[in-house]
C-alpha positions as CSV (number, residue, x, y, z in Angstrom):
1,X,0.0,0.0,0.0
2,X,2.8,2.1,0.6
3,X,4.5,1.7,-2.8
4,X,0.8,2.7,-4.0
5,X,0.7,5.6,-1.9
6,X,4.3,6.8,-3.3
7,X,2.4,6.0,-7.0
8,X,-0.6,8.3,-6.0
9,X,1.0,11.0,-4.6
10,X,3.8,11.5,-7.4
11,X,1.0,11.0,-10.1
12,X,-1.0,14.4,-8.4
13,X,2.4,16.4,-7.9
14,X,3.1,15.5,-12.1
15,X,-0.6,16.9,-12.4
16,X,0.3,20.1,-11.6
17,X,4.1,20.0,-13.5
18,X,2.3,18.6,-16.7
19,X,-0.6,20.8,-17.3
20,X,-1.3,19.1,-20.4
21,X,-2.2,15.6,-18.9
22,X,-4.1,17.2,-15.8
23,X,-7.0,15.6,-15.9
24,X,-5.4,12.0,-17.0
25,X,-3.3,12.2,-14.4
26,X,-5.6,12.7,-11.7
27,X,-7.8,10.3,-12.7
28,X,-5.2,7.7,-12.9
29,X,-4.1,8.4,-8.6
30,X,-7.8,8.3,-7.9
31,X,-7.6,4.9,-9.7
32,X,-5.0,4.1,-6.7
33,X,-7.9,4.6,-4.5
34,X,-10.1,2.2,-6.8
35,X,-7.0,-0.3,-6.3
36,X,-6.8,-0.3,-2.3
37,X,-10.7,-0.5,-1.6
38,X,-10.9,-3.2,-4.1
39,X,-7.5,-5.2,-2.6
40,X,-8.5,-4.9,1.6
41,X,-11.6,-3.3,2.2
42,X,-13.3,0.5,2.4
43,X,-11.6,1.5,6.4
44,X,-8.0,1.4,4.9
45,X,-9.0,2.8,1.5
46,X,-10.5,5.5,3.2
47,X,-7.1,5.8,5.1
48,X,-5.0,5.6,1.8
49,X,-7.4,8.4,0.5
50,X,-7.0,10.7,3.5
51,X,-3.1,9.7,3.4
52,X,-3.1,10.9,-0.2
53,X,-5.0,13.7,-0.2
54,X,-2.6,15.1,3.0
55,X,0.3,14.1,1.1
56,X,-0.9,15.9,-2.2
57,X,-1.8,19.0,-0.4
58,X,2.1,19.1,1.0
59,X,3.1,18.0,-1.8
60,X,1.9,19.4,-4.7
61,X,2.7,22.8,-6.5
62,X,-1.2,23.7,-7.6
63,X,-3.3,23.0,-4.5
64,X,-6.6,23.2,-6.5
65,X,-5.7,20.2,-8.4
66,X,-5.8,18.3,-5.0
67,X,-9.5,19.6,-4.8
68,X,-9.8,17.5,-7.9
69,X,-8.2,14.2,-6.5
70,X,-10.2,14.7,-3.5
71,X,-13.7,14.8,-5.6
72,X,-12.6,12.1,-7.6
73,X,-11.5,9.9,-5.1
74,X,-14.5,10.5,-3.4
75,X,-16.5,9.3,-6.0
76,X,-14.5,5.8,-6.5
77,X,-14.9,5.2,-2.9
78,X,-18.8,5.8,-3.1
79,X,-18.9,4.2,-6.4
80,X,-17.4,1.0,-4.9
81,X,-18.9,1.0,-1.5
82,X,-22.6,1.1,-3.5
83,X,-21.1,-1.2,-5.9
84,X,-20.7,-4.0,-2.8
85,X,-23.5,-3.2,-1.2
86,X,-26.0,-3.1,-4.2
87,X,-24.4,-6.7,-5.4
88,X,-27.1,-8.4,-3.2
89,X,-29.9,-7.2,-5.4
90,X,-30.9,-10.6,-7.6
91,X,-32.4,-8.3,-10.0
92,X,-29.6,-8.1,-12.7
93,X,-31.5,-4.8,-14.6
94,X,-32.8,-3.0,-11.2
95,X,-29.2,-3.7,-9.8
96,X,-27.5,-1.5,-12.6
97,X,-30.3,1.2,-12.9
98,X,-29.6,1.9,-8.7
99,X,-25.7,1.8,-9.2
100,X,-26.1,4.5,-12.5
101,X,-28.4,6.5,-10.3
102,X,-26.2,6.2,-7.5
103,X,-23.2,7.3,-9.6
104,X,-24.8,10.5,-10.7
105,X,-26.3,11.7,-7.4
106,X,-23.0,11.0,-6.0
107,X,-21.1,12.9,-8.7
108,X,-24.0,15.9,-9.2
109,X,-23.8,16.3,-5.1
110,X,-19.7,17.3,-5.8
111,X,-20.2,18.9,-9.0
112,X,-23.0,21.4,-9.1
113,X,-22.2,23.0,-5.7
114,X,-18.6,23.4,-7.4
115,X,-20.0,24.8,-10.2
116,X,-22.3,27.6,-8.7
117,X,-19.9,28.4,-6.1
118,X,-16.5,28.7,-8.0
119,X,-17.6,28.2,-11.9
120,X,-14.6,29.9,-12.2
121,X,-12.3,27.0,-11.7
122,X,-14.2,25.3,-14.9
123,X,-14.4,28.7,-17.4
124,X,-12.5,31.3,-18.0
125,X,-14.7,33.4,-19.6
126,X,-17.8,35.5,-18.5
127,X,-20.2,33.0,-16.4
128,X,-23.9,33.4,-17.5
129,X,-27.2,30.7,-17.6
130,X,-25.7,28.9,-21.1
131,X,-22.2,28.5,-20.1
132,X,-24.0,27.3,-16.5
133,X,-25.9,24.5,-18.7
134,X,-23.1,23.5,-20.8
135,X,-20.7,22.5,-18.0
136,X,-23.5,21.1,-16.5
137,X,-24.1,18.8,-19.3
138,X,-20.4,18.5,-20.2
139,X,-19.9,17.3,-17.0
140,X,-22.3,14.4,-17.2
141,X,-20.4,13.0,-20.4
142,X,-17.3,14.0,-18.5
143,X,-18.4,11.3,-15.7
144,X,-19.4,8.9,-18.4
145,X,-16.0,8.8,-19.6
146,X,-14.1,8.8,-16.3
147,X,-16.3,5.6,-15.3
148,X,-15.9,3.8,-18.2
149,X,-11.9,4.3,-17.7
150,X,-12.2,3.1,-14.4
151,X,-13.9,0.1,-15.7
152,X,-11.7,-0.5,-18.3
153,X,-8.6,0.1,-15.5
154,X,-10.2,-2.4,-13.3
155,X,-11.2,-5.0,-15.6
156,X,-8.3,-4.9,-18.0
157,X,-5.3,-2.9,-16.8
158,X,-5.4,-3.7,-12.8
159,X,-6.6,-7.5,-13.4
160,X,-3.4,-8.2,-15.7
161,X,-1.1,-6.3,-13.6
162,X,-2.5,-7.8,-10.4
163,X,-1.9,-11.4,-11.6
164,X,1.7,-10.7,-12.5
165,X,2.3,-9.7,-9.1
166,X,0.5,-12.6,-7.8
167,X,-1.7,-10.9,-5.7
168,X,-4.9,-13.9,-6.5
């Protein structure tokens, strides 16, 4: 865990020293989170996450960009929490309708306070009701992609590297 800590950490302090790969980058250390709750269980990845999120904040030259780690890793760990806990449902359609709803009210109870307090930290430009809706819609898509990555992390990415380390 520590190694994976060291991983997390370096890959939000590289977020703010490659600008261009931001919002990759981030993604990939809240992935780290992903990794821990699914390898022991949600007490310590809630302990990596606080560990990560101190360290980042240290750490890292652009403190906002920890603001960003910490929202996303906030939504893995609610995303896999739900995840375990809706897995006794038998109900294989009702099952993933609850976990997608789940998802979004997670993610819309981060996003749209961020967005009406600081919408400045998403655009540049003047702020007015259209540039309101379009990050709020751009958003939604933005989650859709950032939860199929984490899916495709999981499934294909962690899963290959976890059985080279021998970790089954």
């Amino acid at each position: 865990m520590g190694l994976l800590l060291s991983v997390c950490v370096v890959l939000i302090i590289l977020s703010g020293i490659l600008e261009f790969n931001t919002l990759f980058l981030l993604a990939a250390a809240s992935f780290c989170v992903g990794i821990v709750f699914r390898e022991s269980n949600l007490r310590i990845a809630f302990g990596f996450y606080l560990a990560g999120l101190i360290l980042g904040f240290l750490l890292a030259p652009n403190k906002f960009y920890c603001i960003t780690f910490a929202a996303m890793g906030m939504y893995i760990l609610i995303l896999e929490y739900s995840y375990d806990k809706l897995m006794l449902i038998q109900n294989h359609m009702r099952r993933k309708s609850l976990i997608w709803i789940v998802k979004y009210i997670s993610f819309n109870l981060m996003y749209i306070p961020a967005i009406l307090v600081l919408p400045k930290l998403f655009y540049a430009g003047p702020i007015d009701e259209k540039i309101l809706f379009v990050l709020l819609i751009g958003g939604q898509g933005g989650l859709f992609i950032y939860d199929m990555a984490y899916h495709y992390f999981q499934q294909y990415i962690w899963a290959k590297f976890r059985h080279n380390l021998k970790l089954q």
